[in-house]
Structure formats: structure tokens, C-alpha cells
C-alpha positions as CSV (number, residue, x, y, z in Angstrom):
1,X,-3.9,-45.0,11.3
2,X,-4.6,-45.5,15.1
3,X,-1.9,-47.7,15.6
4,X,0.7,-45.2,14.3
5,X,-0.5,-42.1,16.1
6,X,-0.3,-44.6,20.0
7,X,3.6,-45.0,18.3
8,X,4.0,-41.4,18.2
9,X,6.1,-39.7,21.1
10,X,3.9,-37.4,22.8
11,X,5.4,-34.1,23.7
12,X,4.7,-32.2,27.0
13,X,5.1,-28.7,27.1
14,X,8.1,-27.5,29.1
15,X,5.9,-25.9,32.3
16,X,9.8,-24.5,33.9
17,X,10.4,-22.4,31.3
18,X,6.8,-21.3,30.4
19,X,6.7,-20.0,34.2
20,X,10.1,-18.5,33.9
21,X,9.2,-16.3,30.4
22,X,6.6,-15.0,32.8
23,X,9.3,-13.4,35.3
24,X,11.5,-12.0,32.8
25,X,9.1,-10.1,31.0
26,X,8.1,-9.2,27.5
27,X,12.3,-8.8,26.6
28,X,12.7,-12.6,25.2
29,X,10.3,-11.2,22.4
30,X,11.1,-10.8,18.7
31,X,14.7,-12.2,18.9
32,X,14.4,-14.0,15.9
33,X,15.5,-13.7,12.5
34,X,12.7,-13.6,10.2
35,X,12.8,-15.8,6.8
36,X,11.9,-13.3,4.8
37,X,15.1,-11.3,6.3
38,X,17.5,-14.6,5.6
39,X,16.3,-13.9,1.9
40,X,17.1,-10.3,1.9
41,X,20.8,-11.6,3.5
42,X,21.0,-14.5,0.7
43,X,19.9,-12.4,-2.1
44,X,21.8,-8.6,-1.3
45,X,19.0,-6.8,-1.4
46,X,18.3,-3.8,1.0
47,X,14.5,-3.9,0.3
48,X,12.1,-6.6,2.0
49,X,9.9,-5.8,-0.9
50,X,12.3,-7.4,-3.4
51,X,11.9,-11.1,-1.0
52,X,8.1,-11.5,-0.4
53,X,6.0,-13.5,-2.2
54,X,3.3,-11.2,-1.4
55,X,2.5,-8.1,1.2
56,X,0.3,-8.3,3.9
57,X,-1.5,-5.3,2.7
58,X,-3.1,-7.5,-0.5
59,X,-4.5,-9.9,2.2
């Protein structure tokens, strides 16, 4: 098991652009498409309900 993880690639954080999300600001936030949104779009439905598995609110 040892031998495989040394094989592994190991990835470095990008430190250029976590310095420059710092100097533009909270804007770059919530740009993404959710996947429970994608569902909605796939199955032509208007209500989120309809998509989730289960609400946040039975957690």
C-alpha cells in the first residue's frame, strides 16, 4: 500500500490564485450550478423539492 501512495502525484495548492481570490473579494462566490439544479433542468420540473433525495430540514 506504501509503495502505491510514493506513485501518487502529489498536488500543491495553487498559492497565485488563492492570494488573488483574496483581492477580488467575496464576488467569485456561488457561481456554480448546483446538482440538484442540473436535475431540476434534466427532469422539467420548477420545484427543487421534486429533485432531492432528502431536505436539509430532516437532518
Amino acid at each position: 500500500f506504501e509503495k502505491i501512495i510514493k506513485k501518487k502525484k502529489q498536488l500543491t495548492l495553487d498559492e497565485n490564485f488563492l492570494k488573488s481570490i483574496n483581492h477580488i473579494g467575496n464576488n467569485l462566490y456561488g457561481i456554480a450550478i448546483g446538482f440538484d439544479r442540473l436535475m431540476m433542468l434534466k427532469h422539467k420540473t420548477p420545484n427543487i423539492k421534486d429533485v432531492l433525495y432528502f431536505s436539509y430540514l430532516e437532518l
